[in-house]
N, CA and C atoms as a LAMMPS dump frame, in Angstrom:
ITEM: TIMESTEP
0
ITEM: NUMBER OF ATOMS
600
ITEM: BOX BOUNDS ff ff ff
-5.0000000000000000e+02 5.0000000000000000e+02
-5.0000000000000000e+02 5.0000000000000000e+02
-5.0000000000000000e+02 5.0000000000000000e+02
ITEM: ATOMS id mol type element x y z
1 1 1 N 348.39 166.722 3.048
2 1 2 C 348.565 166.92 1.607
3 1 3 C 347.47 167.844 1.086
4 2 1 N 347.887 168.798 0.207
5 2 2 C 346.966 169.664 -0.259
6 2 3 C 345.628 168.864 -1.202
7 3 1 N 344.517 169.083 -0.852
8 3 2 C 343.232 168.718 -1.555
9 3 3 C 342.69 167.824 -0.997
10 4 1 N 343.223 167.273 0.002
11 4 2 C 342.924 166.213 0.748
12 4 3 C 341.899 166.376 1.572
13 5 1 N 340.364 165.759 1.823
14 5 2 C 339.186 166.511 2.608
15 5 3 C 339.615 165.628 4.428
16 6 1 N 339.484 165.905 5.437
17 6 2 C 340.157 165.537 6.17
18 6 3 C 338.899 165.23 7.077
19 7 1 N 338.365 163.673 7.304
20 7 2 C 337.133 163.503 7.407
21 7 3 C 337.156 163.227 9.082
22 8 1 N 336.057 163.501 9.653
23 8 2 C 336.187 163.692 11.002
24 8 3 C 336.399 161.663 11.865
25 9 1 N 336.85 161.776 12.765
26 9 2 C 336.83 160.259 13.289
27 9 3 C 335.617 159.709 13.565
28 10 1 N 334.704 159.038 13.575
29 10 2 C 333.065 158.744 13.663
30 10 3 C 332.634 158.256 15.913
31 11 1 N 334.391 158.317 16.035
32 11 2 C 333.94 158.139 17.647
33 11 3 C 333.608 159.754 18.387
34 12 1 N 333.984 160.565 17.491
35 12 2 C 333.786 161.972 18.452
36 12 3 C 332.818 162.867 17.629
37 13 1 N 332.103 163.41 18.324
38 13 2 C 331.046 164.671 18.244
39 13 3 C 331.416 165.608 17.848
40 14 1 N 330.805 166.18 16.52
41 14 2 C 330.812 167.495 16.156
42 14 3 C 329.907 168.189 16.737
43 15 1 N 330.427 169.526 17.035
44 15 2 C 329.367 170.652 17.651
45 15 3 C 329.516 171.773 17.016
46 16 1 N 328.428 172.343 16.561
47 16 2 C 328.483 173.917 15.597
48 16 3 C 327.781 174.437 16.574
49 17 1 N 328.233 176.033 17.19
50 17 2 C 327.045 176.956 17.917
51 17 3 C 327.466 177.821 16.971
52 18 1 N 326.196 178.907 16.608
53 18 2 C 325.76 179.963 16.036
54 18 3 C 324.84 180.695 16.921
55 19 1 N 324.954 181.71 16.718
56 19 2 C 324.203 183.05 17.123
57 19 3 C 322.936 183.338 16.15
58 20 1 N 321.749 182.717 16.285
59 20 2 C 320.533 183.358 15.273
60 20 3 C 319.523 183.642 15.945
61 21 1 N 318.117 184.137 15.163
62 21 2 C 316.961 184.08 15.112
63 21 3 C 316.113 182.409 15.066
64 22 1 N 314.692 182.786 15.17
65 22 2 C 314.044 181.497 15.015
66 22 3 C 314.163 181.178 13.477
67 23 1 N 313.798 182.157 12.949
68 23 2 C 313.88 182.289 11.654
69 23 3 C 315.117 181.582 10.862
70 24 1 N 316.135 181.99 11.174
71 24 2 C 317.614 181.209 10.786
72 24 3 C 317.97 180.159 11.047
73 25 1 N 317.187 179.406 12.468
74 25 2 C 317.316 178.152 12.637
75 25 3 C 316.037 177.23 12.065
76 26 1 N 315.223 177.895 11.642
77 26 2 C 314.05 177.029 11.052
78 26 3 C 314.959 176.676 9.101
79 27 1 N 316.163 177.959 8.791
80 27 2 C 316.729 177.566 7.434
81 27 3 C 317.527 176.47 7.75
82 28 1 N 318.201 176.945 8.89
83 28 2 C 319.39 175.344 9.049
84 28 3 C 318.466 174.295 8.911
85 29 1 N 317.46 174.084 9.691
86 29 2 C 316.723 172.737 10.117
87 29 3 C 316.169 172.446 8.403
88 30 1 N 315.975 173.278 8.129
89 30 2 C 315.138 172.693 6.183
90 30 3 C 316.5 172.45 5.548
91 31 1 N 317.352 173.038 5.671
92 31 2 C 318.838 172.393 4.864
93 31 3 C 319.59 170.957 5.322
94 32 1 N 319.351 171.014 6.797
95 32 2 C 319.643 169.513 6.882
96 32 3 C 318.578 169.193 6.96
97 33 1 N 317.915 168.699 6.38
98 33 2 C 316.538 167.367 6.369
99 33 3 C 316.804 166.538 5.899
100 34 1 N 317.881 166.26 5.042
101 34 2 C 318.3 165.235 4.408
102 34 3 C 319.494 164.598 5.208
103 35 1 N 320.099 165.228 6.415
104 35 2 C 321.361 164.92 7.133
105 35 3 C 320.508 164.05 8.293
106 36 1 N 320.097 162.183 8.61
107 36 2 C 319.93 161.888 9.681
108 36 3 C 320.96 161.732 10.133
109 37 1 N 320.197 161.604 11.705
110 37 2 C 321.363 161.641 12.692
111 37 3 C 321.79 163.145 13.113
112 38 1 N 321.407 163.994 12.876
113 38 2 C 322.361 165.449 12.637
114 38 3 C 320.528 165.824 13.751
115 39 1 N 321.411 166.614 14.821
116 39 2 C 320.6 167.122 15.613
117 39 3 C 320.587 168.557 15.77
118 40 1 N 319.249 168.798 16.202
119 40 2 C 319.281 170.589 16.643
120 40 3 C 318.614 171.243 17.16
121 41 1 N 319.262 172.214 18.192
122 41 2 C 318.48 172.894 19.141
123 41 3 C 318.651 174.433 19.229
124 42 1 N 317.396 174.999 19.849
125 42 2 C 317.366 176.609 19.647
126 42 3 C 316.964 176.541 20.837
127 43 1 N 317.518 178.009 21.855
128 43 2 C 316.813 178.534 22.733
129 43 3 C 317.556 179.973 23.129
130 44 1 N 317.115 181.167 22.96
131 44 2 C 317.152 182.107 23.899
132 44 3 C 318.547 182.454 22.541
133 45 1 N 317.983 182.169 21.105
134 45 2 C 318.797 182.939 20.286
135 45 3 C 320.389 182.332 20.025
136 46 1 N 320.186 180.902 20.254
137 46 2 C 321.598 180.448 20.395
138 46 3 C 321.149 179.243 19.408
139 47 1 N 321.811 178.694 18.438
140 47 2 C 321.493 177.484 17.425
141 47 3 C 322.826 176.767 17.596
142 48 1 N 322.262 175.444 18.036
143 48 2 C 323.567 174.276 18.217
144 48 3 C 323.25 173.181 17.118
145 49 1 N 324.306 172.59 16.273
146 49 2 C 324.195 171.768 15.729
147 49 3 C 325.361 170.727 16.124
148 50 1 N 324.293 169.169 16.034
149 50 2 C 325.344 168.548 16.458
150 50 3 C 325.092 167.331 16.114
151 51 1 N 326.306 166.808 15.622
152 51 2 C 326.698 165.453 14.753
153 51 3 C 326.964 164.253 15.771
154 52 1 N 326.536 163.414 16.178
155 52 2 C 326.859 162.844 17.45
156 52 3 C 327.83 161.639 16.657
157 53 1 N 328.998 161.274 17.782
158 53 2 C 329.615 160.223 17.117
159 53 3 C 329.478 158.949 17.453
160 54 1 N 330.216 157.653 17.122
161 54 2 C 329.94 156.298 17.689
162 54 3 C 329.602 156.24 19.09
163 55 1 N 330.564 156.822 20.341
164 55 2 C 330.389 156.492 21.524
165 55 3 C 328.672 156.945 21.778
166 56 1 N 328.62 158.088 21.657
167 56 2 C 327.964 159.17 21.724
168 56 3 C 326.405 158.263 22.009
169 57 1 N 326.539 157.521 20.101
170 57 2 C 325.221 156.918 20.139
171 57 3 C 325.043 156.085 20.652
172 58 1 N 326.176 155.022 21.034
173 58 2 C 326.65 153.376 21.668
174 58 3 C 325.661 153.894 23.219
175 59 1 N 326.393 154.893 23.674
176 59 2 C 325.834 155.131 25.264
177 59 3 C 324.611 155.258 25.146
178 60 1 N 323.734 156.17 24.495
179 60 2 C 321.923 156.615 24.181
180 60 3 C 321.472 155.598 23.596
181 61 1 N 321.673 154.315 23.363
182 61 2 C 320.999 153.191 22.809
183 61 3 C 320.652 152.735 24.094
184 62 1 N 321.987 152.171 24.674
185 62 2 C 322.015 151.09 26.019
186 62 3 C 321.356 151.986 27.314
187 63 1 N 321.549 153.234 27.039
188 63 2 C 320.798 154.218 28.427
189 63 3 C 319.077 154.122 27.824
190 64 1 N 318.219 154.017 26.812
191 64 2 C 317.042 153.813 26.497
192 64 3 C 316.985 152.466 26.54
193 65 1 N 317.778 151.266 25.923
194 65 2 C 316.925 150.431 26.296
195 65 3 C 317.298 149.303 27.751
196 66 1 N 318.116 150.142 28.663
197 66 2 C 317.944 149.515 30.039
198 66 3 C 316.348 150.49 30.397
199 67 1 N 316.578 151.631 30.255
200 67 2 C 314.948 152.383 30.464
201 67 3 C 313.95 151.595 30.597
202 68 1 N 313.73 151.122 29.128
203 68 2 C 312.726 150.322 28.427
204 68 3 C 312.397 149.12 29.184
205 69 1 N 313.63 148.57 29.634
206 69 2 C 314.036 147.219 30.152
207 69 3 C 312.58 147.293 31.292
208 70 1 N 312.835 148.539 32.047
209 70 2 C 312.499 148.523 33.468
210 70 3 C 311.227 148.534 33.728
211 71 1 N 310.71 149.811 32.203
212 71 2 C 309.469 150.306 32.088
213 71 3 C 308.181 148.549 32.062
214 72 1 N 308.928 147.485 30.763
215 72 2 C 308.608 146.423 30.662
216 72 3 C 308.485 145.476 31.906
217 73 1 N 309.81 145.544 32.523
218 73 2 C 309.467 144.861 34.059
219 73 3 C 308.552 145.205 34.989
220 74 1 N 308.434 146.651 35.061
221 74 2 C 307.958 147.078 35.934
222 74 3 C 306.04 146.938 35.641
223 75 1 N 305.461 146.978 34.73
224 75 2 C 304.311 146.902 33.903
225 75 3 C 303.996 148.595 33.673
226 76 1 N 304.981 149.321 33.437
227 76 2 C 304.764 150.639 33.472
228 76 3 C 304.513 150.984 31.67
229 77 1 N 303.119 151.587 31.235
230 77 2 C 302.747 152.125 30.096
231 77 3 C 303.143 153.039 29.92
232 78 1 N 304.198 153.031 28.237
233 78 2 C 305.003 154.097 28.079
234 78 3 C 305.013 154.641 26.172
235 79 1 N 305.413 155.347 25.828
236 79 2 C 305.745 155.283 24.62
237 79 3 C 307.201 155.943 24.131
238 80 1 N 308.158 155.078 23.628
239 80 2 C 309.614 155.667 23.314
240 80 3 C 309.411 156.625 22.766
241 81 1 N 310.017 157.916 22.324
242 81 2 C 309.966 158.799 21.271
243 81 3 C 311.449 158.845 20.503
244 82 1 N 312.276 158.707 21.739
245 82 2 C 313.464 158.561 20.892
246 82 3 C 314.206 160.284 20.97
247 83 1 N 314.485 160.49 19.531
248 83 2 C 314.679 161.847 19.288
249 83 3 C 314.123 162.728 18.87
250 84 1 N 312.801 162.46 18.819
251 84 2 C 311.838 163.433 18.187
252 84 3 C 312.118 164.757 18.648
253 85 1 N 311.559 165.618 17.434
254 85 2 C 311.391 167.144 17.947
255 85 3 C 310.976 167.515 18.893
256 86 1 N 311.265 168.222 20.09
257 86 2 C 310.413 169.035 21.2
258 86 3 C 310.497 170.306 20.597
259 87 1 N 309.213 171.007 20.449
260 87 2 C 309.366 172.618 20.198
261 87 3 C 308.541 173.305 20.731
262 88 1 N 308.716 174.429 20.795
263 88 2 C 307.593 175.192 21.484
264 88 3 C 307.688 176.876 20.781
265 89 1 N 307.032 176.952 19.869
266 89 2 C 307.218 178.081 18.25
267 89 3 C 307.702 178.903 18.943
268 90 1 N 308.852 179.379 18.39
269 90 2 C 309.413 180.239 18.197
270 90 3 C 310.575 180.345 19.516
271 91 1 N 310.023 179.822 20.384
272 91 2 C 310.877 179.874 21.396
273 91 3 C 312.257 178.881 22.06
274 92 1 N 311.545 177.643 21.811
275 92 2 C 312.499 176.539 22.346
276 92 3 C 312.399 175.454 21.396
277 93 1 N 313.87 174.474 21.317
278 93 2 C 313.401 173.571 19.907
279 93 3 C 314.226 172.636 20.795
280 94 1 N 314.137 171.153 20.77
281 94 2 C 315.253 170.35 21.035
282 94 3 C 314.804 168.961 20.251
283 95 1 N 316.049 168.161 20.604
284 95 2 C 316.379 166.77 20.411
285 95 3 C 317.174 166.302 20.742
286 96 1 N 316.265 165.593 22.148
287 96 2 C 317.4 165.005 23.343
288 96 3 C 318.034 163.562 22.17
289 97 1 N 318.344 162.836 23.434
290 97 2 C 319.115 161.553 22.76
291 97 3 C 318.251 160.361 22.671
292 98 1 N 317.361 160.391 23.442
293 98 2 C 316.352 159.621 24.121
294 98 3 C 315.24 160.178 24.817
295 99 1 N 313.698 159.684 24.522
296 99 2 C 313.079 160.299 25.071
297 99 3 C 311.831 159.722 25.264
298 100 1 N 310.627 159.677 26.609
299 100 2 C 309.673 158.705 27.032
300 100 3 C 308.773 159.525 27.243
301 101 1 N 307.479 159.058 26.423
302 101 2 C 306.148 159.289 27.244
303 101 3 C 305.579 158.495 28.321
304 102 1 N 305.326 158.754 29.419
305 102 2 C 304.347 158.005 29.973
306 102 3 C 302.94 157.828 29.826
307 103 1 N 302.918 156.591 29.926
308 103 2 C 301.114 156.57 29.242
309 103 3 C 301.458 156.604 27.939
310 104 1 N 300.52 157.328 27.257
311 104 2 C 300.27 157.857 26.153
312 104 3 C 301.267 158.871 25.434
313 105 1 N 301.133 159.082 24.154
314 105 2 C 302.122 159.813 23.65
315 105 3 C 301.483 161.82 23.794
316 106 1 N 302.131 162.34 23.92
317 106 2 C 301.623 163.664 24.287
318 106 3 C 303.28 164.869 23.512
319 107 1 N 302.543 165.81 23.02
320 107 2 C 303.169 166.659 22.795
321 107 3 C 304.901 167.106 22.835
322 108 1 N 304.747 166.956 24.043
323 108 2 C 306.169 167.399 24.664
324 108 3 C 306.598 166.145 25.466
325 109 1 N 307.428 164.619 25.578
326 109 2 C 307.461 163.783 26.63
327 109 3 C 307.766 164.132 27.891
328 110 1 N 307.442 163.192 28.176
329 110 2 C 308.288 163.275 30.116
330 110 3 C 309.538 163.444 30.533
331 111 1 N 310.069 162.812 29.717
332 111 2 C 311.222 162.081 29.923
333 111 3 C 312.823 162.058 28.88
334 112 1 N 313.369 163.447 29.233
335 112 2 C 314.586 163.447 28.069
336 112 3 C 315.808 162.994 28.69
337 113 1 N 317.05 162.38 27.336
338 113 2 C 318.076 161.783 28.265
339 113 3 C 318.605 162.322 27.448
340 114 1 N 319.938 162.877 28.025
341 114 2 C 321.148 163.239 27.246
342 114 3 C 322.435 162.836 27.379
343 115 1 N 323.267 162.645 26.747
344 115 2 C 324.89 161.668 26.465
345 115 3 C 325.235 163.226 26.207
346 116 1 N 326.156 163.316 27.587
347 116 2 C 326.972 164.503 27.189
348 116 3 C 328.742 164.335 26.936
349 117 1 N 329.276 164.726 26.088
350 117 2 C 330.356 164.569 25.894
351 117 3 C 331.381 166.18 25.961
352 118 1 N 330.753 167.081 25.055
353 118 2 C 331.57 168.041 24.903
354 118 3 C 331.113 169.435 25.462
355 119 1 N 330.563 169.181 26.304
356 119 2 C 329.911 170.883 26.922
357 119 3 C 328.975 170.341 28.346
358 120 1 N 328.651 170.903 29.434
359 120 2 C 328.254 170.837 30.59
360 120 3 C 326.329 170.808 30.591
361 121 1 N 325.876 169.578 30.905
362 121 2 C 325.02 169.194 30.934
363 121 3 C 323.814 170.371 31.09
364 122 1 N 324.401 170.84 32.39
365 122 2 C 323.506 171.805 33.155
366 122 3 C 323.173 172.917 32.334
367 123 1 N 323.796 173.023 31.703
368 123 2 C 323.448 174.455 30.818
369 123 3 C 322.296 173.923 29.621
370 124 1 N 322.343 173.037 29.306
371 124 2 C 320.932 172.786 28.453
372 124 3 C 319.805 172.675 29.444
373 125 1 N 319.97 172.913 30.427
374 125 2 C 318.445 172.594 31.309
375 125 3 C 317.346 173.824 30.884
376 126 1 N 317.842 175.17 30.594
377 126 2 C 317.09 176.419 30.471
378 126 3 C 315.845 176.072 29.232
379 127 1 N 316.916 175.033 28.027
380 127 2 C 315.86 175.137 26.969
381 127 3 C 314.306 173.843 27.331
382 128 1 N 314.889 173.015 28.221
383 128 2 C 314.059 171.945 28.256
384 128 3 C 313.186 172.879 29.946
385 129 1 N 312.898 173.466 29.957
386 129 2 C 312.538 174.292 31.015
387 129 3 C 311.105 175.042 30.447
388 130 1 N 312.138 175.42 29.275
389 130 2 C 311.293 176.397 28.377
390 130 3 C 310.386 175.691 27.206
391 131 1 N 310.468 174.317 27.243
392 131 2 C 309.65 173.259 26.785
393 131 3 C 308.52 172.597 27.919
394 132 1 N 308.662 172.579 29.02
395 132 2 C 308.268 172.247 29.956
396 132 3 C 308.744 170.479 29.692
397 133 1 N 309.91 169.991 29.987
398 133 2 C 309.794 168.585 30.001
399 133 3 C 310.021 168.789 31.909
400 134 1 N 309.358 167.534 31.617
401 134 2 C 308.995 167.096 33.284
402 134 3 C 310.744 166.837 33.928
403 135 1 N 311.383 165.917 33.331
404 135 2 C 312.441 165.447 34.047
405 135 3 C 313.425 165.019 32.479
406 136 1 N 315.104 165.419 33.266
407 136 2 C 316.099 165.336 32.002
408 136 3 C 317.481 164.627 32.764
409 137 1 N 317.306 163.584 32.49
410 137 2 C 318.534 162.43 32.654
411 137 3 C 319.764 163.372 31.757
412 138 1 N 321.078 163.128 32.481
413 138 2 C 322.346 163.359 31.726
414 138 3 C 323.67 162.627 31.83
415 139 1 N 323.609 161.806 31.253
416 139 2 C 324.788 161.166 31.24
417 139 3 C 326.234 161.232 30.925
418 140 1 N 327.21 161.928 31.611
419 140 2 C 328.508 162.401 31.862
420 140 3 C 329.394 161.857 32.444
421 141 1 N 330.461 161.508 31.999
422 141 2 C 332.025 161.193 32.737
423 141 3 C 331.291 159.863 33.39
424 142 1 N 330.803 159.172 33.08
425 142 2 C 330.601 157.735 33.762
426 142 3 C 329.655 157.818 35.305
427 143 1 N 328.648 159.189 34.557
428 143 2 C 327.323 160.167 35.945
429 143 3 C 326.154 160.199 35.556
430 144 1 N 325.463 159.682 36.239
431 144 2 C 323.861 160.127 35.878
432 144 3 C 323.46 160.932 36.914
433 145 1 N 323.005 162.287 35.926
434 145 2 C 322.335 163.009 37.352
435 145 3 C 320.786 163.375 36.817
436 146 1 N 320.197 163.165 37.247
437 146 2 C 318.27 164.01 37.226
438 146 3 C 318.574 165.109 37.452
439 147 1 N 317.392 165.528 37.009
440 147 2 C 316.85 166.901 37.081
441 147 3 C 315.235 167.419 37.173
442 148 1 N 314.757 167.232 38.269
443 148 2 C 313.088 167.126 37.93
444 148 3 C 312.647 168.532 37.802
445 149 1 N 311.335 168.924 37.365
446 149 2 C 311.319 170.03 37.191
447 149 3 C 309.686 170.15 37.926
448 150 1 N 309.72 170.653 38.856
449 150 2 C 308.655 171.417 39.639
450 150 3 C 307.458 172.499 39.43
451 151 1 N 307.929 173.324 40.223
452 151 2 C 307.095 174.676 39.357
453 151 3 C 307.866 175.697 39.137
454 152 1 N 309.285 176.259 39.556
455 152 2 C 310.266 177.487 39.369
456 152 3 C 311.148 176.973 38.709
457 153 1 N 311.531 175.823 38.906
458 153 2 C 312.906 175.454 38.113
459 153 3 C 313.562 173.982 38.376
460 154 1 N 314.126 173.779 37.25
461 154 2 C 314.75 172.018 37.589
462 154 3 C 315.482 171.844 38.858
463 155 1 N 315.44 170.99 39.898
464 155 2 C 316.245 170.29 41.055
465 155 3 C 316.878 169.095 40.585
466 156 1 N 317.887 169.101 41.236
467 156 2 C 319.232 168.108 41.312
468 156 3 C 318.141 167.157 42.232
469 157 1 N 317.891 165.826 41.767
470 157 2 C 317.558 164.964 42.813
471 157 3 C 318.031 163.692 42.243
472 158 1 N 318.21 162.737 43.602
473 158 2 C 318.517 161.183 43.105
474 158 3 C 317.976 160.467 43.356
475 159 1 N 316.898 160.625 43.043
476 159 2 C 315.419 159.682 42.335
477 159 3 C 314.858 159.969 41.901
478 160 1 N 314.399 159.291 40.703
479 160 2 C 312.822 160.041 39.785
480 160 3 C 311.86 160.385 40.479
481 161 1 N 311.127 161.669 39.848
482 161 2 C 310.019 162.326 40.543
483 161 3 C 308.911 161.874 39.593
484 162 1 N 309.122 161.019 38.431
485 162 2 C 308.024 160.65 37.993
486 162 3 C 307.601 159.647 38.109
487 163 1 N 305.767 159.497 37.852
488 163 2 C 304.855 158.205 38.353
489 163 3 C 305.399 156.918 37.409
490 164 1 N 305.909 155.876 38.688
491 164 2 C 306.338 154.738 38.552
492 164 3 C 308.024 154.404 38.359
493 165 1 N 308.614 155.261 38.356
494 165 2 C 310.4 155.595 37.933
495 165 3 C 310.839 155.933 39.386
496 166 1 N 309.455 156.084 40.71
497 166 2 C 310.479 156.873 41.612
498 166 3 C 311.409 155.407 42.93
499 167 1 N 311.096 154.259 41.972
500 167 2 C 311.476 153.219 42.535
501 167 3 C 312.768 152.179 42.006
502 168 1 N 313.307 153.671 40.702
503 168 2 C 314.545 153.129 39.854
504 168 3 C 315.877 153.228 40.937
505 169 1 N 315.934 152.067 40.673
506 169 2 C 317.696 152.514 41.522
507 169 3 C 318.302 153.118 40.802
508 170 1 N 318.858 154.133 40.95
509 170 2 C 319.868 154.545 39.475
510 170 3 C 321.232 154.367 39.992
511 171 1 N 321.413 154.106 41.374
512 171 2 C 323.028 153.115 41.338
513 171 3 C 323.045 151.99 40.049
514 172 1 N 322.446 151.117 40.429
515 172 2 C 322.655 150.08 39.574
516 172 3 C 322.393 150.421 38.048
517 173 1 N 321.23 151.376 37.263
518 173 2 C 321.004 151.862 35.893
519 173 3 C 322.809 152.248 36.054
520 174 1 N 323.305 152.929 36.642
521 174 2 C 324.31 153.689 36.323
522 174 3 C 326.058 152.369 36.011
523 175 1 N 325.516 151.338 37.151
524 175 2 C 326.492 150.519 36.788
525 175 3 C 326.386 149.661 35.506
526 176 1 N 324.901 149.143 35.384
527 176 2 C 324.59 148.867 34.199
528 176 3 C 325.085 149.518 32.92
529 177 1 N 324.938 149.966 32.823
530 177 2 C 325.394 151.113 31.796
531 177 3 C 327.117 151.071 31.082
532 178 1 N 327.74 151.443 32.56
533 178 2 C 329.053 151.196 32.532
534 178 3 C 329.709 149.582 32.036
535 179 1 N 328.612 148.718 32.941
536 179 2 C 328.804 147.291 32.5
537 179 3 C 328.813 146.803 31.045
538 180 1 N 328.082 147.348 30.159
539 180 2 C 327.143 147.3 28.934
540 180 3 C 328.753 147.307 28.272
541 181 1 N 329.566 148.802 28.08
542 181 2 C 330.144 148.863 27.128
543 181 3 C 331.232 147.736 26.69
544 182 1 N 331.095 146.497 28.007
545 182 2 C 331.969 145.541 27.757
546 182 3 C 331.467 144.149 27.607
547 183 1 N 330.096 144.091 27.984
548 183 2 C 329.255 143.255 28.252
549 183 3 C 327.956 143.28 27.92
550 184 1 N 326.922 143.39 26.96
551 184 2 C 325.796 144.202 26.896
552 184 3 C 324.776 143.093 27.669
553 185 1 N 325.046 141.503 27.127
554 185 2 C 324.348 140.545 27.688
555 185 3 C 324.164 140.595 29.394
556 186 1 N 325.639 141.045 29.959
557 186 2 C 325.59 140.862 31.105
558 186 3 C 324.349 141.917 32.012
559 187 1 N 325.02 142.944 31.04
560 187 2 C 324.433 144.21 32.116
561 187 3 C 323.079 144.554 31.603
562 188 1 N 322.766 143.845 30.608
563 188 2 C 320.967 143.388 30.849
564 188 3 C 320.361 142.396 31.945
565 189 1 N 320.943 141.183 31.891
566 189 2 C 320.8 140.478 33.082
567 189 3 C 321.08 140.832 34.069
568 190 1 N 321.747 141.652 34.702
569 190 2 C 322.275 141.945 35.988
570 190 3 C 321.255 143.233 36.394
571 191 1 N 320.734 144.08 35.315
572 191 2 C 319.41 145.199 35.095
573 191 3 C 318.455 144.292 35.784
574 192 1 N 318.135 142.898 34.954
575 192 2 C 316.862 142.544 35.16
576 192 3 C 316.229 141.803 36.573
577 193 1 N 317.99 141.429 36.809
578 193 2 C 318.086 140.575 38.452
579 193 3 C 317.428 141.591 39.134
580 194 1 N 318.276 143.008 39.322
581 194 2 C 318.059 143.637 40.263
582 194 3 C 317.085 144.526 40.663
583 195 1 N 316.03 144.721 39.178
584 195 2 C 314.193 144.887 39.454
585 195 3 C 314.19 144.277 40.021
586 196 1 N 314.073 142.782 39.796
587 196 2 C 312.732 141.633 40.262
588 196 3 C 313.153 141.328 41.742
589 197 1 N 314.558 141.718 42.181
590 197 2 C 315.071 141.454 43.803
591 197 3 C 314.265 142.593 44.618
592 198 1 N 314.027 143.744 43.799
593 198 2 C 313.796 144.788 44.354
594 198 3 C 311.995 144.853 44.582
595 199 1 N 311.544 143.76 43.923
596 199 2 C 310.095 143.965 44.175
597 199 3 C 310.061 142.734 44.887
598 200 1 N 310.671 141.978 45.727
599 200 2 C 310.415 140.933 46.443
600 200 3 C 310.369 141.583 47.734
């Protein structure tokens, strides 16, 4: 019907790409300041904006706090960041879905996770490269894959390369996960069984 505003479904992701400067994405970012939830990233002249929807966030809750879960079991000192800004002026900007310092809180974290739904994981690796994050979880099609980052460039590996994570099973994070969206109680308990089996 004519006049009718036709409002998006809240389970699926909006994605805007634009072609700018730093400059043009530092206007987007001051125009939404008032939009939470509304994310955004620059690198290499490309500006993505993106509205994440229910699933989107449902998955980046339960993928940080099985994280958390482990970091706590494990006695590993950490600090969440969440979605904070990563930037690096003028050049690289992000806001993963999830995101960990180890130790202490520092600049840029360790540790970014991303819920991918509508575009191929791998291709955001260039900007978190160009941030220097250590390692970038991506969660796809019911997949977790790493990505550690060395000294030339991120590797595909299946185990964490960072201190105290390189003893995560991520079979089980990954079933967990899957378990969660039907069960959240369970697939915390079944998380927490399978630390404490694993340090016996």
């Amino acid at each position: 019907m004519a006049g009718m505003v036709q409002l998006r479904s809240p389970e699926t992701d909006q994605r805007i790409t634009v072609q700018g400067s730093w400059e043009k994405f530092k206007l987007i970012e001051q125009g939404l300041a008032d939009s939470p939830g509304t994310r955004l990233t620059f690198h290499a002249g490309t500006i993505e904006i993106l509205m994440p929807g229910q699933a989107h966030e449902y998955f980046s809750r339960i993928i940080g706090f099985l994280v958390m879960t482990y970091f706590l079991e494990k006695g590993i000192r950490f600090k969440p960041t969440g979605s904070v800004t990563q930037e690096k002026l003028g050049e690289a900007s992000a806001q993963a879905d999830e995101s960990f310092c180890l130790g202490d809180f520092k600049p840029i974290p360790d540790l970014a996770i991303e819920v991918v739904y509508s575009s191929g994981g791998v291709s955001k690796l260039a900007k978190y490269q160009a941030l220097g994050v250590r390692e970038v979880w991506f969660w796809e099609d019911g997949t977790l894959s790493l990505h550690h980052l060395p000294e030339q460039g991120y590797e595909r590996v299946e185990r964490s390369g960072l201190p105290g994570l390189e003893q995560l099973d991520i079979d089980l994070l990954r079933r967990c996960i899957l378990l969660a969206e039907g069960d959240e109680a369970e697939a915390v308990q079944m998380f927490r069984k399978g630390i404490r089996e694993s340090t016996q």
